[in-house]
C-alpha positions, -999 to +999 in steps of 0.1 A: +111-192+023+134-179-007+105-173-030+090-148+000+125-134+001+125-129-036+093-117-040+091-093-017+126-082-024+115-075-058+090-056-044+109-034-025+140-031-054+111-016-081+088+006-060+095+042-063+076+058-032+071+030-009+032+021+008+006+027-020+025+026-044+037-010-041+000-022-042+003-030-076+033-049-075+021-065-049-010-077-067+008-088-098+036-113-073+013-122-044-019-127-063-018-131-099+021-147-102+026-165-070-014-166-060-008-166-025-037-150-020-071-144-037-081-111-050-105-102-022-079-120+006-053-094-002-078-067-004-084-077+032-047-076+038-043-044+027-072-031+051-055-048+077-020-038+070-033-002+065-051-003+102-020-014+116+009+008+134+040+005+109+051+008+079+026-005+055+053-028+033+061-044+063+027-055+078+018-067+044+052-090+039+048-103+079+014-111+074+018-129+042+050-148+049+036-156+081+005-171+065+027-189+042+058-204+060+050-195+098+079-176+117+103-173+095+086-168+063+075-134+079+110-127+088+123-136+052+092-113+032+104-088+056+144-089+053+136-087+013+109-060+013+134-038+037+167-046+022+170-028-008+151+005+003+178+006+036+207+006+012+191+032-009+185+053+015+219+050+036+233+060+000+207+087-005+217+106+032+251+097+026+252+113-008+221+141-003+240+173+010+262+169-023+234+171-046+203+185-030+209+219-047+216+201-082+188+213-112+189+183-127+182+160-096+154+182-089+137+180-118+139+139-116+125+142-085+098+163-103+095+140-129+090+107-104+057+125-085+037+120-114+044+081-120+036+075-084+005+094-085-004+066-113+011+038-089-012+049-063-044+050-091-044+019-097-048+000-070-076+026-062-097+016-089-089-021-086-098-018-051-126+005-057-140-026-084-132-055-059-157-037-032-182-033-054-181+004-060-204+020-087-224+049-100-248+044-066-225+043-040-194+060-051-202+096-029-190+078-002-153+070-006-158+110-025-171+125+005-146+107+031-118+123+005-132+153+007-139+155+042-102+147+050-084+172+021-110+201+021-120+207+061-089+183+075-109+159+094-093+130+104-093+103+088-100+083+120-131+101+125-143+095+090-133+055+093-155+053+127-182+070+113-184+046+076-181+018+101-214+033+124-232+039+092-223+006+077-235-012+107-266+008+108-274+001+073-263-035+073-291-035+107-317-022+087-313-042+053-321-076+073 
């Protein structure tokens, strides 16, 4: 249960911008270091942990230390993925009305959007290359992007219609 605690606390020390952003972290501990998981297993998980009410981190370190040590293997991947970011952001509220006016904090903040737009990239494509997404099918996940930032559908809407037309294709390939 200390390596979940570890791992996940890790996690949750080096992740600037919290959910998507932790994806590749994730990858890197739970798959590739600690292999946990298989690639398309915590693909899965992150669908899962996505569909989920709550705060993405923490659906993906219960389910994982629950997989791995039961009970309290969730509760230990949780406690590390939470700890650090609730100390950081006690400090930050305690500490914010000083600074939020500052130039200089501002343009940090400015400066950390970019790397987390990165952060968020690359699990994209390496989730986009684990479901098999290529030159013939890659409208789709364009469209449902589109559909969502250009004429603010929800993206509930666009989920349960993929999943209709997934199950009416998958009815007429057989």
């Amino acid at each position: 249960m200390l390596s979940l605690f570890v791992s996940f606390f890790k996690i949750g020390t080096f992740t600037i911008g919290g959910g998507y952003a932790m994806i590749p972290l994730m990858q890197r501990e739970i798959v590739e270091r600690r292999q946990w998981l298989d690639e398309k297993s915590f693909m899965e998980q992150i669908s899962l942990s996505q569909a989920m009410p709550g705060v993405f981190a923490v659906n993906m370190a219960t389910a994982i230390g629950y997989r791995q040590k039961g009970l309290w293997g969730a509760v230990s991947a949780v406690l590390g993925a939470v700890a650090v970011p609730i100390v950081i952001i006690l400090l930050f509220a305690v500490v914010f009305n000083t600074f939020r006016d500052n130039v200089v904090v501002e343009h940090i903040f400015m400066g950390i959007r970019p790397a987390v737009v990165a952060l968020i990239a690359v699990p994209v494509f390496n989730m986009a290359r684990v479901a098999h997404v290529d030159w013939r099918n890659c409208w789709i996940p364009i469209v449902a992007a589109l559909l969502i930032w250009l004429f603010d559908v929800s993206p509930v809407w666009v989920i349960l219609a993929a999943a209709a037309c997934g199950f009416i294709y998958g009815r007429a390939a057989e």
